[in-house]
C-alpha positions as CSV (number, residue, x, y, z in Angstrom):
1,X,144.7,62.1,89.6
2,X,146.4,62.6,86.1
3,X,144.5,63.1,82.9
4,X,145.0,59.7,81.6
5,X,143.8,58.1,85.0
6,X,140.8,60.5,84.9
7,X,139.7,60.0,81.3
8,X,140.4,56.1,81.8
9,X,137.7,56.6,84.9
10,X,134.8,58.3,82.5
11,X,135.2,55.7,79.8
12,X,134.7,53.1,82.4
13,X,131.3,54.8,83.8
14,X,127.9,54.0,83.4
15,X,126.7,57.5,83.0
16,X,129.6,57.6,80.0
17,X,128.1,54.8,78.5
18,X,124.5,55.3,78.1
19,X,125.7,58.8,76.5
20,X,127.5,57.3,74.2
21,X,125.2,54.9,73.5
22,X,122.2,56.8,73.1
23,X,123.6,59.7,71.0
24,X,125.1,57.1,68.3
25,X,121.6,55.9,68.2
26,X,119.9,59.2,67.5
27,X,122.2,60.0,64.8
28,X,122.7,56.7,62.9
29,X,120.2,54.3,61.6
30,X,119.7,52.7,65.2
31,X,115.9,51.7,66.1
32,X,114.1,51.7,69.4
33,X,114.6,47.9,70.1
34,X,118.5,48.4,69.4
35,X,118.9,51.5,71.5
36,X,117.0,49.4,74.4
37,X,119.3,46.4,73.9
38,X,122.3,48.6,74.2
39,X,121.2,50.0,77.1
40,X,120.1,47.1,78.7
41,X,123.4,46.0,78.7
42,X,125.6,48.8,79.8
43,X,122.7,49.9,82.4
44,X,121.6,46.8,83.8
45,X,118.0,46.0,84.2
46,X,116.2,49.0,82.4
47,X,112.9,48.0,84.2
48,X,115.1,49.3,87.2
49,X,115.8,53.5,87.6
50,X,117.3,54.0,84.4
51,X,114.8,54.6,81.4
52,X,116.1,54.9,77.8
53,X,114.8,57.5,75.5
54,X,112.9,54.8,73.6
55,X,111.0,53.9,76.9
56,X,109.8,57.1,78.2
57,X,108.9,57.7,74.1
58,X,106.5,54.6,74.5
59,X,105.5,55.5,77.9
60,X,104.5,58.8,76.5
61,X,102.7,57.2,73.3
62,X,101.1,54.8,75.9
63,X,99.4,57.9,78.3
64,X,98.3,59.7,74.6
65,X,96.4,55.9,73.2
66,X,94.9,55.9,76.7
67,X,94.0,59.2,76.1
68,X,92.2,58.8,72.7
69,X,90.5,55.4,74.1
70,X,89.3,57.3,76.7
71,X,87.9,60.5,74.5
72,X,86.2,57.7,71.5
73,X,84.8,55.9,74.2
74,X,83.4,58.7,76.1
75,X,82.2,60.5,72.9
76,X,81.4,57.8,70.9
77,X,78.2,57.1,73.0
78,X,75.0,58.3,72.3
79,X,74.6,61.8,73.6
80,X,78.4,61.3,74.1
81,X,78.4,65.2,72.2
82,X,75.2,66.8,72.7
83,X,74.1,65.8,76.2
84,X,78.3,67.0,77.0
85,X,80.2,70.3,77.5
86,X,81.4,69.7,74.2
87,X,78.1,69.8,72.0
88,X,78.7,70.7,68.8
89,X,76.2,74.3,68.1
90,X,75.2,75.7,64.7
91,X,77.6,78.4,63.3
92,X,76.6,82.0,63.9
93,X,75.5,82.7,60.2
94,X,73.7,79.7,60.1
95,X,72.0,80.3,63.5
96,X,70.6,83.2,61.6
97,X,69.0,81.1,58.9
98,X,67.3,79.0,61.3
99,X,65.3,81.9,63.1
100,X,64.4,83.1,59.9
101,X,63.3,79.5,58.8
102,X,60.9,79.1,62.2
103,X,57.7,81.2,60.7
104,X,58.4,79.1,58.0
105,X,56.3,76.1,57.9
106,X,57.6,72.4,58.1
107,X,60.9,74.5,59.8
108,X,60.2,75.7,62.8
109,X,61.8,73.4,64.9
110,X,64.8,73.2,62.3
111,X,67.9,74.1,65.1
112,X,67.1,71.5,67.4
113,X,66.9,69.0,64.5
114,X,69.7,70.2,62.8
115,X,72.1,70.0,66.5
116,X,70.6,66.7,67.3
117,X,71.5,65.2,64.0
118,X,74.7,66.8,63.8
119,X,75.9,65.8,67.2
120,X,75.1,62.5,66.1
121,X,77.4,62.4,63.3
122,X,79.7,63.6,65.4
123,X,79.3,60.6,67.7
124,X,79.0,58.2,64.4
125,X,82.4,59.8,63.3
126,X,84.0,60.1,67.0
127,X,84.3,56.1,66.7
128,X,86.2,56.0,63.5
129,X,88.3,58.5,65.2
130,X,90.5,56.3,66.4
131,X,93.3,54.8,63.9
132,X,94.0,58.3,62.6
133,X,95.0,59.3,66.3
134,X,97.1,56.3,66.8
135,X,99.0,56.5,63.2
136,X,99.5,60.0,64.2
137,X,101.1,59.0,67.6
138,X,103.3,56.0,66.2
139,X,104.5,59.2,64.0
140,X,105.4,60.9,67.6
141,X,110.1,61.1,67.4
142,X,111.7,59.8,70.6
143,X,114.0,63.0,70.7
144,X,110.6,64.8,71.8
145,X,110.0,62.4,74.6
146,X,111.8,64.2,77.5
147,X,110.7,67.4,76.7
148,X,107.2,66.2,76.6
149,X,107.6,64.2,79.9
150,X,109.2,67.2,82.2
151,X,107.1,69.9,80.3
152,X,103.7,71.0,81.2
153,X,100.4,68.9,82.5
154,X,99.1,68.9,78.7
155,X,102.4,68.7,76.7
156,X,101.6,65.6,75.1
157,X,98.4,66.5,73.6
158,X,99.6,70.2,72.1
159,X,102.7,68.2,71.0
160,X,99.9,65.9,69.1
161,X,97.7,68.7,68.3
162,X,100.5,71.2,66.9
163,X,102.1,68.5,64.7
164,X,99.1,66.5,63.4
165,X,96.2,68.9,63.7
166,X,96.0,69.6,59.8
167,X,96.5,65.6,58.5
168,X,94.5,65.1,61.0
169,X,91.5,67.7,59.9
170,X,92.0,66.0,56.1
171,X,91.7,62.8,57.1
172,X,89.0,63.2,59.7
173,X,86.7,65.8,57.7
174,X,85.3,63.0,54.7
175,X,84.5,60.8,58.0
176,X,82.2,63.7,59.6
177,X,80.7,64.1,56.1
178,X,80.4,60.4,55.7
179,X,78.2,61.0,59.1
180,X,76.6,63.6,58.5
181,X,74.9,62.5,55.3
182,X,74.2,58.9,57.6
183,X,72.3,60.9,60.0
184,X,70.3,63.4,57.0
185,X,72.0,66.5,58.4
186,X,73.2,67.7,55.3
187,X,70.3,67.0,53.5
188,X,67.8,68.8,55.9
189,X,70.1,71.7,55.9
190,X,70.5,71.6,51.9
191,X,66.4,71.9,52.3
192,X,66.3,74.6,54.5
193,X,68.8,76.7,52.5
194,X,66.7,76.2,49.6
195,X,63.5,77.6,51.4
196,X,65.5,80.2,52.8
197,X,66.6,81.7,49.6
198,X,63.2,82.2,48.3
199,X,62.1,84.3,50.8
200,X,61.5,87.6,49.3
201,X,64.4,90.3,49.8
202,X,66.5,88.2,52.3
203,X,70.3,88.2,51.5
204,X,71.2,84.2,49.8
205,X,73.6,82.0,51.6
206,X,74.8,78.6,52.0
207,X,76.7,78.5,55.0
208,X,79.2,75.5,55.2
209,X,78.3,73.3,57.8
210,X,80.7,70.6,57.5
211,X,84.3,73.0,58.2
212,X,82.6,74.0,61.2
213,X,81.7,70.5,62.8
214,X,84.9,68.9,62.1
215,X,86.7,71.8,63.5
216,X,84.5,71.2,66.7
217,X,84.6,67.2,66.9
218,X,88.2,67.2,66.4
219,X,88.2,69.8,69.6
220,X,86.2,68.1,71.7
221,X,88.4,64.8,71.2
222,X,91.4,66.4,71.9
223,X,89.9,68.3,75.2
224,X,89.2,64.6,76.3
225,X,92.9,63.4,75.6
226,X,93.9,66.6,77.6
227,X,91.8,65.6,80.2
228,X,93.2,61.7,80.4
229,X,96.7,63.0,79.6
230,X,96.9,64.9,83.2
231,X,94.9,62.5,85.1
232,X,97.7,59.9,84.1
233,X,100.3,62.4,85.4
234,X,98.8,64.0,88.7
235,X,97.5,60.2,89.7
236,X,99.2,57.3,89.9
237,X,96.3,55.3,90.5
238,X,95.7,56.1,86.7
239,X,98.7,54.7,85.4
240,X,97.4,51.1,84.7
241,X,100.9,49.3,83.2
242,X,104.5,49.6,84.7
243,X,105.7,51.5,81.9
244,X,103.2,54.3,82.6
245,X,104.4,54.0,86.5
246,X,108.3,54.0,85.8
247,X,108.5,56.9,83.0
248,X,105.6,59.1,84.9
249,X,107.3,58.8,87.9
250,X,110.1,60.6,86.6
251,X,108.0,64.0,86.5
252,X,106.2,63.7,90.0
């Protein structure tokens, strides 16, 4: 076969096609229903074997909204926090106030208050949760999808995690504030740093509280998105859509 006869054989394929295809669209102005379109057309059917880049992308964003569903709606619920794995505890230097505090009158069940009001907010803010994880996945680029889909069981959620952890830390920390102050956790704890600091010869402090709980509600959420984001890969049974199906089939 000469060169012409060869080269006129690639241009004619399929396989030369959706290459072409898809790397105009990643580096020109192309969006996700275009680059489906096109590939619709060269490919046939793409509900078939062939999934474009933009459908294993929204496969992918799909398995991480199930995922953050699944976490609100598990923590969100009373006790959702402290009756789970991931209750939220007092910070060490804090810990050490509140045994201090229990000779103290009026304080000596002050921990135990202080968790189950704080693992309250955390369930308050848990439900409010939700439209900062999805705006942070509709952020989630296409060109990540593949590496996501054939990488490890959890590659979705560190992908998540490593790219939105700090917006996501800004925008969730005034919401476990707003909590915490709905459930009196800060106030009781502004009280018990005040009798704390009159106690003769004790060292004064002020632990934060607020870092601390956001740092472990934000955890605890994206454990639970872990969690959902390999049950949707090792089970098929947990794959409710045919989207979910087709593009997680291509990593079993």
């Amino acid at each position: 076969m000469n060169r012409f006869s060869l080269a006129t054989k690639l241009c004619n394929s399929k396989f030369f096609a959706f290459f072409l295809i898809t790397n105009l669209c990643l580096f020109s102005s192309c969006d996700t229903k275009q680059l489906e379109s096109a590939l619709g057309t060269v490919m046939g059917d793409t509900s078939g074997g062939v999934l474009s880049q933009a459908q294993i992308g929204s496969g992918l964003k799909e398995a991480l909204n199930l995922g953050v569903t699944n976490g609100v709606d598990i923590l969100s619920k009373k006790g959702g926090y402290l009756n789970s794995i991931y209750k939220v505890a007092l910070p060490e230097e804090a810990q050490k106030l509140t045994n201090t505090l229990q000779k103290v009158p009026g304080f000596s069940n002050l921990e135990s208050k202080l968790i189950e009001k704080i693992n309250a907010a955390c369930e308050d803010a848990a439900t409010k949760a939700k439209p900062i994880f999805v705006n942070a996945i509709r952020s989630m680029s296409i060109n990540d999808a593949m590496n996501i889909l054939m990488g490890d069981k959890n590659a979705a959620t560190q992908y998540l995690n490593s790219t939105t952890n700090k917006q996501l830390y800004n925008e969730f920390e005034p919401v476990v504030v707003n909590s915490l102050n709905k459930f009196g956790a800060l106030d009781l704890w502004t009280d018990a740093v005040t009798a704390y600091n009159k106690i003769p010869l004790v060292k004064k402090m002020n632990p934060s509280l607020q870092g601390h709980i956001t740092d472990k509600a934000l955890g605890g959420l994206f454990s639970m998105v872990e969690k959902k984001e390999a049950d949707i890969r090792n089970n098929v049974s947990s794959r409710p859509t045919d989207l979910l199906k087709k593009v997680f089939a291509k990593q079993d």
